[in-house]
C-alpha positions in Angstrom: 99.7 -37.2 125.9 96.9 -35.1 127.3 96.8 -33.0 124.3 93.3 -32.8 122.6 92.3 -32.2 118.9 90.5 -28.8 119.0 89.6 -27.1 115.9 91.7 -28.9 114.0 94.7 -28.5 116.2 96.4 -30.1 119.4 96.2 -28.1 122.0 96.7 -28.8 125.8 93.3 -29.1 128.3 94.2 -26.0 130.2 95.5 -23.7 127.5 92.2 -24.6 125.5 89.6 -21.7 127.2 92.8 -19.1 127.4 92.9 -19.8 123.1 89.2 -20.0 122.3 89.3 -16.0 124.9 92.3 -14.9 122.4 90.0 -16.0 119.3 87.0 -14.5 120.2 88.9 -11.2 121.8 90.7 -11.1 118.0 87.4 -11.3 116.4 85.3 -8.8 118.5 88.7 -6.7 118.1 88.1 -7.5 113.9 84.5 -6.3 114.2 85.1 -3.2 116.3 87.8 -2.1 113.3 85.3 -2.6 110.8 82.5 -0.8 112.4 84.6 2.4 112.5 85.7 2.0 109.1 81.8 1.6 107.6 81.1 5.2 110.0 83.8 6.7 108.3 82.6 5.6 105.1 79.0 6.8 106.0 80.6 10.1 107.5 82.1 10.8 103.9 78.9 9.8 101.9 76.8 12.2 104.2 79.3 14.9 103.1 79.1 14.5 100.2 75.6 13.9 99.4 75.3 17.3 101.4 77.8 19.1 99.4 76.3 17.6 96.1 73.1 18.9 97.6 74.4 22.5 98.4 76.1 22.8 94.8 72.6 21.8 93.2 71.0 24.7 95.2 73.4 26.8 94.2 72.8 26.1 90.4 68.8 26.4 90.7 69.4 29.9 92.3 71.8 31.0 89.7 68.9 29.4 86.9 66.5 31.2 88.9 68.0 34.6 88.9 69.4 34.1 85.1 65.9 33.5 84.0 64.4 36.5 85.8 67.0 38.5 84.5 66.3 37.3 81.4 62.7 38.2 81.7 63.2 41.7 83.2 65.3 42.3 80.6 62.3 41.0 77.3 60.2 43.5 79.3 62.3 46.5 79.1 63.0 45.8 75.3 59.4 45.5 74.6 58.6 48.5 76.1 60.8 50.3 74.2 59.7 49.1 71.1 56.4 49.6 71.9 57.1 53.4 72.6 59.6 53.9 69.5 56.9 52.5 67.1 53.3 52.4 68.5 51.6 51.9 65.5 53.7 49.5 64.1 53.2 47.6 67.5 49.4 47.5 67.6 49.5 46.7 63.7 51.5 43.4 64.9 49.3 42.2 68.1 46.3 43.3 65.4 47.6 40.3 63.1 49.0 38.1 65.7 45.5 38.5 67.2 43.8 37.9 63.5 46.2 35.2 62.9 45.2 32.7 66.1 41.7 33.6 65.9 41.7 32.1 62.5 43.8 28.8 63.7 41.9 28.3 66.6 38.6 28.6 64.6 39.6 26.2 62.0 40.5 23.5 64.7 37.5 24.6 66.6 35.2 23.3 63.4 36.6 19.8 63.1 
């Protein structure tokens, strides 16, 4: 009987340093498997994060270009207006002007 209670199991003297190797070998091995498995994880968060990030830029400089567009385009119509009726056109800005002059002097006296 030279068996000795190790870790909850018999195990003979000499055998007990080759197990305890094989446990820790198993365990670093463990580790090792995991750490590549969390870099791959990162690896496909950073991708997309950075495709997430590309498609966003995308979008703003679609908004950007829309709104310009849109903008260009308001000028062109008003100056078209503006040269098929003049009169009619400084009639309006003479009564938009009229009108806010009058709203901004009533709230400028209370």
């Amino acid at each position: 009987m030279n068996e000795k209670r190790i870790n909850g199991r018999y195990e003979e003297p000499g055998k007990v340093g080759l197990l305890m190797t094989e446990g820790l070998v198993e365990k670093v091995l463990k580790a090792g498997a995991q750490v590549t498995q969390l870099g791959h994880q990162a690896a496909r968060i950073r991708t997309a994060a950075s495709d997430a990030i590309e498609d966003a830029k995308m979008e703003a400089r679609r908004a950007a270009k829309r709104g310009y567009n849109l903008a260009e385009d308001l000028v062109e119509d008003t100056a078209h207006r503006i040269k098929r009726a003049p009169l009619k056109s400084v009639a309006v800005g003479f009564g938009a002007g009229l009108l806010a002059g009058a709203i901004f002097a009533r709230l400028w006296r209370r």
